[in-house]
CHARMM-style PDB file with segment names, atoms N, HN, CA, C and O in Angstrom:
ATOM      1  N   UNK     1       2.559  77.256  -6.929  1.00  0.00      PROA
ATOM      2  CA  UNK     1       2.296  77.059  -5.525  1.00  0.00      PROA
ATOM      3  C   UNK     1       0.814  76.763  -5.326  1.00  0.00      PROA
ATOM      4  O   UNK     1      -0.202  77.270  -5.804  1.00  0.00      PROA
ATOM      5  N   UNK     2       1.055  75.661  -4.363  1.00  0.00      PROA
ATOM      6  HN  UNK     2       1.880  75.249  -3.975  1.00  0.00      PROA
ATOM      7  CA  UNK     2      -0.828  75.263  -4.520  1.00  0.00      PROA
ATOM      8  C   UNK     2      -1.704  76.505  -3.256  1.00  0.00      PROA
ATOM      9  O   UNK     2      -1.253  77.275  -2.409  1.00  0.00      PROA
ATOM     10  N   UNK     3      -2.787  76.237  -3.609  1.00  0.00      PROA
ATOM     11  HN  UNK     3      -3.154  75.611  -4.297  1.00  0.00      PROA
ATOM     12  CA  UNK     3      -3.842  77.354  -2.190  1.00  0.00      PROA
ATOM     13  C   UNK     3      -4.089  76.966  -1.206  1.00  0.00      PROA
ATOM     14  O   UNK     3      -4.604  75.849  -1.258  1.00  0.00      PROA
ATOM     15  N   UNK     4      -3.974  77.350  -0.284  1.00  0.00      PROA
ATOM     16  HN  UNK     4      -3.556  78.257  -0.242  1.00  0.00      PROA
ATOM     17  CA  UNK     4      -4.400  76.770   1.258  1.00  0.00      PROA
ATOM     18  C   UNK     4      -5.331  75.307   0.961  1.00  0.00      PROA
ATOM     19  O   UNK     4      -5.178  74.151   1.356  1.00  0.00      PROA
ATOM     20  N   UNK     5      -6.550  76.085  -0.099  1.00  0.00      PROA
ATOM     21  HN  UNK     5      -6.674  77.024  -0.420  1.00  0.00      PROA
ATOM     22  CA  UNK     5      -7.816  74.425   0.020  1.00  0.00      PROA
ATOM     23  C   UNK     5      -6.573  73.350  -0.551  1.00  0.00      PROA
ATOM     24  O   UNK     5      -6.470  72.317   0.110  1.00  0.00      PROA
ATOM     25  N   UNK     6      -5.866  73.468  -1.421  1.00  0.00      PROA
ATOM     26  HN  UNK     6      -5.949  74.307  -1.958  1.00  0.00      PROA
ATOM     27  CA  UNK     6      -5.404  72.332  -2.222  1.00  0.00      PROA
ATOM     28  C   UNK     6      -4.214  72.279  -1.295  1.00  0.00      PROA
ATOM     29  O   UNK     6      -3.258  72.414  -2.059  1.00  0.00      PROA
ATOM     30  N   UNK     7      -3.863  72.186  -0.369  1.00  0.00      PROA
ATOM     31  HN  UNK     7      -4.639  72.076   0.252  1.00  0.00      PROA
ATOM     32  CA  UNK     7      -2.556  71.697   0.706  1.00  0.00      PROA
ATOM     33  C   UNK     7      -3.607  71.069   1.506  1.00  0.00      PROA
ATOM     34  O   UNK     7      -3.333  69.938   1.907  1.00  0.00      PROA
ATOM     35  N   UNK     8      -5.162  71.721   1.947  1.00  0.00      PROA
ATOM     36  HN  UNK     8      -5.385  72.640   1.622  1.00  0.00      PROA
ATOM     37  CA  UNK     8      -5.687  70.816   2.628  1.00  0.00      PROA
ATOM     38  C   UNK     8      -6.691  69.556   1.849  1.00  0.00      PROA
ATOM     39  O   UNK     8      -7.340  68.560   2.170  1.00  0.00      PROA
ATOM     40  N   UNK     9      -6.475  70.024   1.122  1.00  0.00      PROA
ATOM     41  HN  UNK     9      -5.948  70.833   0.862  1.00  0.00      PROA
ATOM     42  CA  UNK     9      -6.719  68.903   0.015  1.00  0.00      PROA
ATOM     43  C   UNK     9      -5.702  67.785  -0.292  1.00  0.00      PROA
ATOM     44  O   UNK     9      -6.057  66.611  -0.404  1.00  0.00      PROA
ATOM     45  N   UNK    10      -4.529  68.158  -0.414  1.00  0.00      PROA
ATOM     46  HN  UNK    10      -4.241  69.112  -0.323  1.00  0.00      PROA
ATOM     47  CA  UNK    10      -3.686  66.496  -0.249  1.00  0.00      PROA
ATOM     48  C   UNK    10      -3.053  66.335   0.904  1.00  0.00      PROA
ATOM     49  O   UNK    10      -2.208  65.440   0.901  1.00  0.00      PROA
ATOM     50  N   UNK    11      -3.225  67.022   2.048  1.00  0.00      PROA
ATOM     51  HN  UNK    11      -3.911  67.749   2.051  1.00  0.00      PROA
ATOM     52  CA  UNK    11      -3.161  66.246   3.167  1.00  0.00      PROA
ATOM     53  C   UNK    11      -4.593  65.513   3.950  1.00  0.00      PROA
ATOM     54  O   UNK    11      -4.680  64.765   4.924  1.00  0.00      PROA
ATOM     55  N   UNK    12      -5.528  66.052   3.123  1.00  0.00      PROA
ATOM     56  HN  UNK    12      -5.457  66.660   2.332  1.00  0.00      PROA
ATOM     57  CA  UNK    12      -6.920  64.808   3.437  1.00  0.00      PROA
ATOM     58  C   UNK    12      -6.639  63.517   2.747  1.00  0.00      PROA
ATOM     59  O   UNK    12      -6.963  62.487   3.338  1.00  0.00      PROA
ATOM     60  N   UNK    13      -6.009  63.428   1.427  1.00  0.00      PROA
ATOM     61  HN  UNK    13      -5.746  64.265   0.947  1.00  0.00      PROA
ATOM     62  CA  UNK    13      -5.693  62.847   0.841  1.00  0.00      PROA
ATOM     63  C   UNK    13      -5.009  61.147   1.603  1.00  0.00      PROA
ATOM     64  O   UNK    13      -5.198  59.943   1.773  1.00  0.00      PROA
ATOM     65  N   UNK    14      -4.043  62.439   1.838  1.00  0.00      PROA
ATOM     66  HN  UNK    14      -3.890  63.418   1.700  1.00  0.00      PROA
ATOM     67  CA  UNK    14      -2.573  61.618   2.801  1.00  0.00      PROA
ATOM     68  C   UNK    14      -3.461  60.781   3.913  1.00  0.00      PROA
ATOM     69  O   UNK    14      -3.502  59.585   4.203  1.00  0.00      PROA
ATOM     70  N   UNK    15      -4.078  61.824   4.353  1.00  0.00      PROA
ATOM     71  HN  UNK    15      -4.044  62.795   4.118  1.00  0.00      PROA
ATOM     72  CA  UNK    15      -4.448  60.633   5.862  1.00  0.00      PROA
ATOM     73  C   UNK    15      -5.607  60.119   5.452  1.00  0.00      PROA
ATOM     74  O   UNK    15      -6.358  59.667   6.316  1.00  0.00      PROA
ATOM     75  N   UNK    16      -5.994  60.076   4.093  1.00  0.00      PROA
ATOM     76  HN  UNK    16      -5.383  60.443   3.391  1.00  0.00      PROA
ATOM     77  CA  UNK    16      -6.852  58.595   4.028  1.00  0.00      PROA
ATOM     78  C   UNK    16      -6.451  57.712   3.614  1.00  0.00      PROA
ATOM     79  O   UNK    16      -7.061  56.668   3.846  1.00  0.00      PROA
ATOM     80  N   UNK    17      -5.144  57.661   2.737  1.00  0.00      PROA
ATOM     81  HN  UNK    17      -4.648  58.509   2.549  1.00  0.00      PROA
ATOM     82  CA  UNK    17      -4.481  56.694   2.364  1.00  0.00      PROA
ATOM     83  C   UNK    17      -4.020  56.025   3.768  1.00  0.00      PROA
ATOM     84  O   UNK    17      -4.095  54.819   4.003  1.00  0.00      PROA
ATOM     85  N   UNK    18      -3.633  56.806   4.475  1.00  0.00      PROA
ATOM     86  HN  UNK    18      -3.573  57.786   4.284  1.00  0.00      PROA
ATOM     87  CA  UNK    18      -2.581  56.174   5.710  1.00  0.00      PROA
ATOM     88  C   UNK    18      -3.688  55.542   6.622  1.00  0.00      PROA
ATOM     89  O   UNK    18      -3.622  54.412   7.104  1.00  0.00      PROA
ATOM     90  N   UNK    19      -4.681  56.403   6.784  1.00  0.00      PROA
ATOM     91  HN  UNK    19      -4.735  57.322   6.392  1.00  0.00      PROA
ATOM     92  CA  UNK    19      -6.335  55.346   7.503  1.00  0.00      PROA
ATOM     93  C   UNK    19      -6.412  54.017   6.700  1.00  0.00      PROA
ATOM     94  O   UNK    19      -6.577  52.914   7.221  1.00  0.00      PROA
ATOM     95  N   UNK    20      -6.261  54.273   5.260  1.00  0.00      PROA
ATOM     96  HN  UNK    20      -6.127  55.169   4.837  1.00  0.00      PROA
ATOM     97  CA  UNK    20      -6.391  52.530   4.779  1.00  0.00      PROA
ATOM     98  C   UNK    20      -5.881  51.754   4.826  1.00  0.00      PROA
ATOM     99  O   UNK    20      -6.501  50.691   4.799  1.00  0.00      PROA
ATOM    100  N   UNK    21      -4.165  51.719   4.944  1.00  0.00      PROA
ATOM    101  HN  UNK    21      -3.662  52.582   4.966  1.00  0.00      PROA
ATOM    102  CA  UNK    21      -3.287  50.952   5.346  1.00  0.00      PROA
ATOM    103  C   UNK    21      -3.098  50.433   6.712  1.00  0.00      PROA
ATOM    104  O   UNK    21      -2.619  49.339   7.014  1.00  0.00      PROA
ATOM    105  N   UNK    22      -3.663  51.630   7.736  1.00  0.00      PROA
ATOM    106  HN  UNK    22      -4.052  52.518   7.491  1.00  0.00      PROA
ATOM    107  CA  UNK    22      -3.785  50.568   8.784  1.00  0.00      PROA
ATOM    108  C   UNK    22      -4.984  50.063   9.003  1.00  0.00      PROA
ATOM    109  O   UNK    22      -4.826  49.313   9.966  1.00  0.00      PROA
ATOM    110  N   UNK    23      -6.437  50.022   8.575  1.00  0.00      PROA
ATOM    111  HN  UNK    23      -6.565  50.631   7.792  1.00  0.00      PROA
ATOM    112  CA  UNK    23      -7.221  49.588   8.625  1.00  0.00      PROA
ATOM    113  C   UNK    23      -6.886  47.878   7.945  1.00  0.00      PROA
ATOM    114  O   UNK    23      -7.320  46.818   8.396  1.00  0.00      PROA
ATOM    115  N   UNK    24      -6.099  48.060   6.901  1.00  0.00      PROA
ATOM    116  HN  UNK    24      -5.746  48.921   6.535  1.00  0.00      PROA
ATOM    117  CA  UNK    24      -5.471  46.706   6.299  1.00  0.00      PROA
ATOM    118  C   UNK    24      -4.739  45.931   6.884  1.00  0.00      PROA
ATOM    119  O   UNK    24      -4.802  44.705   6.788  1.00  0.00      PROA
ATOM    120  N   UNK    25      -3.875  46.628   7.631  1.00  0.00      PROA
ATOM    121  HN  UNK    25      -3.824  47.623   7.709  1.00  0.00      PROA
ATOM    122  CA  UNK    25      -2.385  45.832   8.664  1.00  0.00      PROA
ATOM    123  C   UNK    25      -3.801  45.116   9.789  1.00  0.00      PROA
ATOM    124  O   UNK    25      -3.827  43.938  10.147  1.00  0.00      PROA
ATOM    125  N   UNK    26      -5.010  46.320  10.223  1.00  0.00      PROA
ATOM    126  HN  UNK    26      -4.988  47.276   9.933  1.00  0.00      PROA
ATOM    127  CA  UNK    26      -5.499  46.034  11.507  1.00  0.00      PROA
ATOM    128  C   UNK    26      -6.504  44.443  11.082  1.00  0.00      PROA
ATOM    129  O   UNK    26      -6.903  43.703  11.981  1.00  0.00      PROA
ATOM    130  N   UNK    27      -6.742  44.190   9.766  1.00  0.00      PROA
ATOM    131  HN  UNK    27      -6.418  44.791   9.035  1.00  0.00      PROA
ATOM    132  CA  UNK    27      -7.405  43.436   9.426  1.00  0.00      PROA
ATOM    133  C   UNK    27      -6.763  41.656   9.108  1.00  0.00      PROA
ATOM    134  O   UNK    27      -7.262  40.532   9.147  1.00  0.00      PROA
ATOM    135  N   UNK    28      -5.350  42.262   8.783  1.00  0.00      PROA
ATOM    136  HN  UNK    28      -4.944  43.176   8.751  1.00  0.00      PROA
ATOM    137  CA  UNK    28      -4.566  41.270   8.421  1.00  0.00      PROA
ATOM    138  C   UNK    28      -4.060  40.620  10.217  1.00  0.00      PROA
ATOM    139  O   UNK    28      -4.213  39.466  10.618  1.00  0.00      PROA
ATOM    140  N   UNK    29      -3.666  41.384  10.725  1.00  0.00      PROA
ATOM    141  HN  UNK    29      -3.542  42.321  10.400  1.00  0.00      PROA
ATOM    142  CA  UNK    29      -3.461  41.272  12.008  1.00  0.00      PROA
ATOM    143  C   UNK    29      -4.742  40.612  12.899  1.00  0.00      PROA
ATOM    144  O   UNK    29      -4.505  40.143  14.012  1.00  0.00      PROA
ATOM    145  N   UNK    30      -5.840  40.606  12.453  1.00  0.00      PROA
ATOM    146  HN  UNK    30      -6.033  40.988  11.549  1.00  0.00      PROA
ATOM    147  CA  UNK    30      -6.888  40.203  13.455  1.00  0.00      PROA
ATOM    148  C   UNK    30      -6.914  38.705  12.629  1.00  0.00      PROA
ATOM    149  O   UNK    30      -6.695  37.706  13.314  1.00  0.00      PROA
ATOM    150  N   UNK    31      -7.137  38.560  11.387  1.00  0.00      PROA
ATOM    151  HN  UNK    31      -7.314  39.371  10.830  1.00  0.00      PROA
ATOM    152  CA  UNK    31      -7.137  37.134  11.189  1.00  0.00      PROA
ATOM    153  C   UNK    31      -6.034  36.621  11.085  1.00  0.00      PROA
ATOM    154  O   UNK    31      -6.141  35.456  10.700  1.00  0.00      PROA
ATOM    155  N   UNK    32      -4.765  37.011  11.285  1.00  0.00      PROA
ATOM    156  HN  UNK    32      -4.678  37.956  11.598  1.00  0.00      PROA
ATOM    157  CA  UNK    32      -3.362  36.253  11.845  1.00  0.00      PROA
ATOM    158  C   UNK    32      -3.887  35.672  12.830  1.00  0.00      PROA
ATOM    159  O   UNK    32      -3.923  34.447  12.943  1.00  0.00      PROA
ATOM    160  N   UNK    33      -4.269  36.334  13.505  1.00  0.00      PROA
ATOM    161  HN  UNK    33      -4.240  37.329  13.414  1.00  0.00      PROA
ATOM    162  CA  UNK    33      -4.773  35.977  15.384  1.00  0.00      PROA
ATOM    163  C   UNK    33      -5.436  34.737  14.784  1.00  0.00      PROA
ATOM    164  O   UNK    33      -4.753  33.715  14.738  1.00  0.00      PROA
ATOM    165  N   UNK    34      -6.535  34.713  14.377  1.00  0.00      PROA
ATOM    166  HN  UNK    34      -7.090  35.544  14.414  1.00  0.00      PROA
ATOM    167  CA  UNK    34      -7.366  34.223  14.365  1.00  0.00      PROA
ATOM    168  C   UNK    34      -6.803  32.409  13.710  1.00  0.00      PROA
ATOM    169  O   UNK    34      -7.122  31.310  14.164  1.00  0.00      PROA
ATOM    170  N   UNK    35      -6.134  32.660  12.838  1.00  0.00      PROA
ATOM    171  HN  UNK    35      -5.875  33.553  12.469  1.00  0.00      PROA
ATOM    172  CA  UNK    35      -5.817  31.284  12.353  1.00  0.00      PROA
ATOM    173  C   UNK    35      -4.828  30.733  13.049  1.00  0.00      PROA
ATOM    174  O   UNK    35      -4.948  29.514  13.168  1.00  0.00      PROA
ATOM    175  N   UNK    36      -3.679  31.313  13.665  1.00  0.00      PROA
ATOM    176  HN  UNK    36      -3.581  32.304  13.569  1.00  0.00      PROA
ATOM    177  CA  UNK    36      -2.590  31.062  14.723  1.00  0.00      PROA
ATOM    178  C   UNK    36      -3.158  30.759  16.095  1.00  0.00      PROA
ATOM    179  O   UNK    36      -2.323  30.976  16.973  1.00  0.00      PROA
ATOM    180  N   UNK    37      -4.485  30.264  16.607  1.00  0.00      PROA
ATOM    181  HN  UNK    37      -5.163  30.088  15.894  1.00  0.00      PROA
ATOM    182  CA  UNK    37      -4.845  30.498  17.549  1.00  0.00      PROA
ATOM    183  C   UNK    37      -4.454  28.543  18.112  1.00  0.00      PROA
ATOM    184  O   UNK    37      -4.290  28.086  19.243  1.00  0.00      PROA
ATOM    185  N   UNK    38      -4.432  27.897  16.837  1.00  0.00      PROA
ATOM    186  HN  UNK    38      -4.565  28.269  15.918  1.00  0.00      PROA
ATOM    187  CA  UNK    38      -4.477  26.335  17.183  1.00  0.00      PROA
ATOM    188  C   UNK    38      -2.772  26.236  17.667  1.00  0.00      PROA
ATOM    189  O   UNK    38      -2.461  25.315  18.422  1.00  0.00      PROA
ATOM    190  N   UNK    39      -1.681  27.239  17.191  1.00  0.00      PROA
ATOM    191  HN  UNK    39      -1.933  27.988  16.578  1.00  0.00      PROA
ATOM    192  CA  UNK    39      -0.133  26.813  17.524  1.00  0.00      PROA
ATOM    193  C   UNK    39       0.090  27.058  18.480  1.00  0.00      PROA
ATOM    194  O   UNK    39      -0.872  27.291  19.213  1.00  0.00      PROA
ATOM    195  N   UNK    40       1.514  27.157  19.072  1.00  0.00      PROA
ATOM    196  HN  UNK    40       2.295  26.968  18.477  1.00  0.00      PROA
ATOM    197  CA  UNK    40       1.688  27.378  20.092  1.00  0.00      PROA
ATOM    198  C   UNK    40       1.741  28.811  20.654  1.00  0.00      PROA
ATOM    199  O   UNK    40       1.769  29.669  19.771  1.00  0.00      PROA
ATOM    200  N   UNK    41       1.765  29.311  22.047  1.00  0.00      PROA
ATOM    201  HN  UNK    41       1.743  28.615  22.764  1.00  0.00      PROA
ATOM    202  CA  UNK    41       1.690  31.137  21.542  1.00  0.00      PROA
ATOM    203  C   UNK    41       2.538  31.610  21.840  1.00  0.00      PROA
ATOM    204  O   UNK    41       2.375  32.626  22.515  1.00  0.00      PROA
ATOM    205  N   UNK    42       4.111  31.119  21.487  1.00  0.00      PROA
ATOM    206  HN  UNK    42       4.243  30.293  20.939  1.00  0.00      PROA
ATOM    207  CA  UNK    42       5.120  31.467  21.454  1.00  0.00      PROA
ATOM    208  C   UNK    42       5.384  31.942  19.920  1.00  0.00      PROA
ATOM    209  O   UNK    42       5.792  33.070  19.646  1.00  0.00      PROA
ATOM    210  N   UNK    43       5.010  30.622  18.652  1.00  0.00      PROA
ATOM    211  HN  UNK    43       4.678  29.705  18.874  1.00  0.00      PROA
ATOM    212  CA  UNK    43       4.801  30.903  17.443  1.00  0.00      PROA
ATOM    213  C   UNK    43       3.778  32.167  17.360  1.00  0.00      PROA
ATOM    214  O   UNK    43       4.327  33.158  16.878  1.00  0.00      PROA
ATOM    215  N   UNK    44       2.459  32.351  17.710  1.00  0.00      PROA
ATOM    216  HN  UNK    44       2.013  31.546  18.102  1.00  0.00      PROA
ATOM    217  CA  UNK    44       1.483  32.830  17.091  1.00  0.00      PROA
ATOM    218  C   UNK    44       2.294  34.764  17.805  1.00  0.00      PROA
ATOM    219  O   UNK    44       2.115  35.856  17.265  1.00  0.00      PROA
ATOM    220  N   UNK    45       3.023  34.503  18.951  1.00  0.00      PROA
ATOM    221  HN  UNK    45       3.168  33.616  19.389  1.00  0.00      PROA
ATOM    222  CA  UNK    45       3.169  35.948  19.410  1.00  0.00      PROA
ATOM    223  C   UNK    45       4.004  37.311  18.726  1.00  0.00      PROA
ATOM    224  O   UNK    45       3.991  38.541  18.763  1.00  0.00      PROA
ATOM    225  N   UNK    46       4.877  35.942  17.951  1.00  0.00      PROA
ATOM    226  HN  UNK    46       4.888  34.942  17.920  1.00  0.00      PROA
ATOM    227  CA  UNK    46       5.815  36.471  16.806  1.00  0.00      PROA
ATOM    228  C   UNK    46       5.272  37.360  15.512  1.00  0.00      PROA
ATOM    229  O   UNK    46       5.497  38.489  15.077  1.00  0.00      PROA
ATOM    230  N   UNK    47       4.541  36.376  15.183  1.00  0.00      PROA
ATOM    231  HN  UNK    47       4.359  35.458  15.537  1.00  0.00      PROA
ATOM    232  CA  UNK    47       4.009  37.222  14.028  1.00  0.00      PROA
ATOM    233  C   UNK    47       3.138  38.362  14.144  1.00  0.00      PROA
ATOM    234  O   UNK    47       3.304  39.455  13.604  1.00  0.00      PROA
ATOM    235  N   UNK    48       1.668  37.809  15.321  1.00  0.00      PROA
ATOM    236  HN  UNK    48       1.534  36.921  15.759  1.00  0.00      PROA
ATOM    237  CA  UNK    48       1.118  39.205  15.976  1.00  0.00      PROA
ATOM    238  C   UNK    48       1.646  40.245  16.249  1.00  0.00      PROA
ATOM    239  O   UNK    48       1.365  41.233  15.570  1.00  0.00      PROA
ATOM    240  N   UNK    49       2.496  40.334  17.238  1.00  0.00      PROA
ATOM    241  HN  UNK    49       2.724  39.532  17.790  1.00  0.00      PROA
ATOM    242  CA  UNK    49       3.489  41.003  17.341  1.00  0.00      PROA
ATOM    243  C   UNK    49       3.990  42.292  16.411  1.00  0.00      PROA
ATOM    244  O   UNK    49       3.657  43.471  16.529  1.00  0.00      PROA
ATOM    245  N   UNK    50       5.083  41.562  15.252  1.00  0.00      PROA
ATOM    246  HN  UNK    50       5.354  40.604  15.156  1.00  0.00      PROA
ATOM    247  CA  UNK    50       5.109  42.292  14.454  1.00  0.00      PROA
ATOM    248  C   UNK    50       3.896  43.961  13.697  1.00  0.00      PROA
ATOM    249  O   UNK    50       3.988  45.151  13.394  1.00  0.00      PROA
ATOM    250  N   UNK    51       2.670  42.542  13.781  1.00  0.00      PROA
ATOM    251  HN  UNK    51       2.596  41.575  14.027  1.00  0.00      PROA
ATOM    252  CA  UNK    51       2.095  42.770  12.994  1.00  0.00      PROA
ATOM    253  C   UNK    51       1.286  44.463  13.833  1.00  0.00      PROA
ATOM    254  O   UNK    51       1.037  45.576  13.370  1.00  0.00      PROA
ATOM    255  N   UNK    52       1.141  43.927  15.006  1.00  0.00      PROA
ATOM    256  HN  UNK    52       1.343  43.023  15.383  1.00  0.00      PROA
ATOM    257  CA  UNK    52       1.213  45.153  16.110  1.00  0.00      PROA
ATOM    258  C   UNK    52       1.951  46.511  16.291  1.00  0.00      PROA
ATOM    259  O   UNK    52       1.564  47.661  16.499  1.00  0.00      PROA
ATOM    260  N   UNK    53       3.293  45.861  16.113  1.00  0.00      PROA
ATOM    261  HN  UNK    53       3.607  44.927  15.944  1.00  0.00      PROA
ATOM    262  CA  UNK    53       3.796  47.319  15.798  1.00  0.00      PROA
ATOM    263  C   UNK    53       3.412  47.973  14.982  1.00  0.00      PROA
ATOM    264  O   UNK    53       2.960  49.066  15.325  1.00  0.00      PROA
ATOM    265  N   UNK    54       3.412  47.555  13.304  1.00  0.00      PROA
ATOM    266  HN  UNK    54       3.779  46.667  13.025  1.00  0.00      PROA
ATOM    267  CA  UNK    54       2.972  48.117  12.205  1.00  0.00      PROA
ATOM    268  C   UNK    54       1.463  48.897  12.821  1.00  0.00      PROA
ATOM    269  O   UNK    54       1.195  50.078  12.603  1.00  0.00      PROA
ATOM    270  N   UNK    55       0.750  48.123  13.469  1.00  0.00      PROA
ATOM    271  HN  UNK    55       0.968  47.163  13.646  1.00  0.00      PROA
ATOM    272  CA  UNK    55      -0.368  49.310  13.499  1.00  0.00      PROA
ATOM    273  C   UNK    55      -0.316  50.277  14.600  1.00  0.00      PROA
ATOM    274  O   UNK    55      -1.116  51.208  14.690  1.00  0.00      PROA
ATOM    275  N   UNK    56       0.612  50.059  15.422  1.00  0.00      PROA
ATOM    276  HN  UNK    56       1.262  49.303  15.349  1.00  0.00      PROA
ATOM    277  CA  UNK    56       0.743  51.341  16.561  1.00  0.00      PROA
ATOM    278  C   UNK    56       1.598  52.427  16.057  1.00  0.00      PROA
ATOM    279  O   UNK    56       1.467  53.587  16.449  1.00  0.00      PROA
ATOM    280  N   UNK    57       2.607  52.000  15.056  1.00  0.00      PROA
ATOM    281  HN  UNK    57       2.714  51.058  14.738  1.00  0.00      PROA
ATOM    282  CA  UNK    57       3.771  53.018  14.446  1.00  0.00      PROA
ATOM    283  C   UNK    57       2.096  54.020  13.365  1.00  0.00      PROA
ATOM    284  O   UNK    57       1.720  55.174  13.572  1.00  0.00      PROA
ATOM    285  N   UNK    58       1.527  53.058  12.366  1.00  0.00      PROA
ATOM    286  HN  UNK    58       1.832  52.121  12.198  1.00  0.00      PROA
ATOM    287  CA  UNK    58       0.842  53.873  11.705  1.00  0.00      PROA
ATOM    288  C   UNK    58      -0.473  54.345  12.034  1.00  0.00      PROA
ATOM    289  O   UNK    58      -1.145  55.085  11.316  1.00  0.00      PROA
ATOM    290  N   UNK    59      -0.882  53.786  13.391  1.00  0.00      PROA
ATOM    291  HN  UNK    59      -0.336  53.185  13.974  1.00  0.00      PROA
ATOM    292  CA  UNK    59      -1.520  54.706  14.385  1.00  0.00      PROA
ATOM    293  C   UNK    59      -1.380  56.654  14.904  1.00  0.00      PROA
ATOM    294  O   UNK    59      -2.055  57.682  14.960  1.00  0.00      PROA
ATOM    295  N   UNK    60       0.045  56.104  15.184  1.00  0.00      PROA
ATOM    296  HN  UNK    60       0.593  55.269  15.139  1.00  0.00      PROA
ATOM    297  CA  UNK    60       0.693  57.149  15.781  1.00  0.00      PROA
ATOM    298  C   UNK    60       0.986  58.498  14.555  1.00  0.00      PROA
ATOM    299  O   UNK    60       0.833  59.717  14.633  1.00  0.00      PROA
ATOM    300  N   UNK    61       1.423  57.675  13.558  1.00  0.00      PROA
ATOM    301  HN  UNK    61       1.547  56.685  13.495  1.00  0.00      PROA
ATOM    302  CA  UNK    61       1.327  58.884  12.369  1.00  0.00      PROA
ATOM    303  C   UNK    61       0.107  59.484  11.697  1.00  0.00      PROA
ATOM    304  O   UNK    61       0.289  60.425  10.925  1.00  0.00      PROA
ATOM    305  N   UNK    62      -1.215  58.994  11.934  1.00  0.00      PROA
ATOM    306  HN  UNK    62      -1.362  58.229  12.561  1.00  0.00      PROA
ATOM    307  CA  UNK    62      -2.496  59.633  11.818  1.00  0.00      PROA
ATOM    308  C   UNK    62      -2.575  60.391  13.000  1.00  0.00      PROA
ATOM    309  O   UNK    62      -3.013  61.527  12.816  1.00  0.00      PROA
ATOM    310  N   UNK    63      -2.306  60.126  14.062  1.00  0.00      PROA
ATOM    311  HN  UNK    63      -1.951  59.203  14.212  1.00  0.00      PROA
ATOM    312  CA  UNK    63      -2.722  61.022  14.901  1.00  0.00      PROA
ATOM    313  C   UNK    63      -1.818  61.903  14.811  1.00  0.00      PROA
ATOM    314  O   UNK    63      -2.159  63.053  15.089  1.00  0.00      PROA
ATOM    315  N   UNK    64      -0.551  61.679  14.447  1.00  0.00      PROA
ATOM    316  HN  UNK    64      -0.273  60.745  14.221  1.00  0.00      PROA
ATOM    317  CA  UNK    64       0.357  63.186  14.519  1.00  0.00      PROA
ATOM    318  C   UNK    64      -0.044  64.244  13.188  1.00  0.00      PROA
ATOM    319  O   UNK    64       0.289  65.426  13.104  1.00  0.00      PROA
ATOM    320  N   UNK    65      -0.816  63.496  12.235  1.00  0.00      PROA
ATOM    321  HN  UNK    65      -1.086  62.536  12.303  1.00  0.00      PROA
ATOM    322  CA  UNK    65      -1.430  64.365  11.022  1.00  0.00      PROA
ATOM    323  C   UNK    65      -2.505  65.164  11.602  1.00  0.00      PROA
ATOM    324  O   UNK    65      -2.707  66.343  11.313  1.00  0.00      PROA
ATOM    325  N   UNK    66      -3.309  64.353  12.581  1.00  0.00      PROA
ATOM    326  HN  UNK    66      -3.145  63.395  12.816  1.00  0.00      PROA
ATOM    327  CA  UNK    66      -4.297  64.945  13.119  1.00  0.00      PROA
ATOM    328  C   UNK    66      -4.102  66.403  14.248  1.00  0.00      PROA
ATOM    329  O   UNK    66      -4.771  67.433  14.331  1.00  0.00      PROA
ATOM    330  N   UNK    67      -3.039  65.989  14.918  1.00  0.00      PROA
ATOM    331  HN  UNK    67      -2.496  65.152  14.850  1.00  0.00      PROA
ATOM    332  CA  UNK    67      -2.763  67.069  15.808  1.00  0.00      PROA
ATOM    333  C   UNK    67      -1.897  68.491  15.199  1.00  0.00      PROA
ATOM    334  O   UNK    67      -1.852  69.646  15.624  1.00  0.00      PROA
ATOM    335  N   UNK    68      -1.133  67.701  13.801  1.00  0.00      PROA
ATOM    336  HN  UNK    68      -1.169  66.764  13.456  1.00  0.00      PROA
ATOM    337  CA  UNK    68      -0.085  68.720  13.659  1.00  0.00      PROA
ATOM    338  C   UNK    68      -0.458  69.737  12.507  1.00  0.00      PROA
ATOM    339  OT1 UNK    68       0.301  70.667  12.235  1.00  0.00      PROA
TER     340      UNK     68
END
């Protein structure tokens, strides 16, 4: 059984991995924008979009690490 430090030790872990992945979605998502900006924004809303949820869903799970 691990010790209190080492549970808070891989859940620091956890939510830096999960900070990097959406820092990645949030990065991939800004230059989607950015190159989709010449199509139409019916095309470009689709993929943003998506790409949006992914960072509000793994938004929402840092902050529930954070609160819980």
């Amino acid at each position: 059984m691990l010790s209190k430090k080492g549970m808070n030790l891989l859940r620091a872990l956890k939510l830096r991995r999960l900070v990097d992945v959406l820092y990645d979605v949030q990065d991939v998502r800004i230059r989607t924008q950015n190159r989709l900006r010449q199509f139409p924004s019916e095309t470009s809303k689709l993929y943003v979009s998506r790409l949006m949820k992914m960072e509000m869903d793994l938004q929402n799970q840092v902050e529930g690490m954070l609160n819980g």
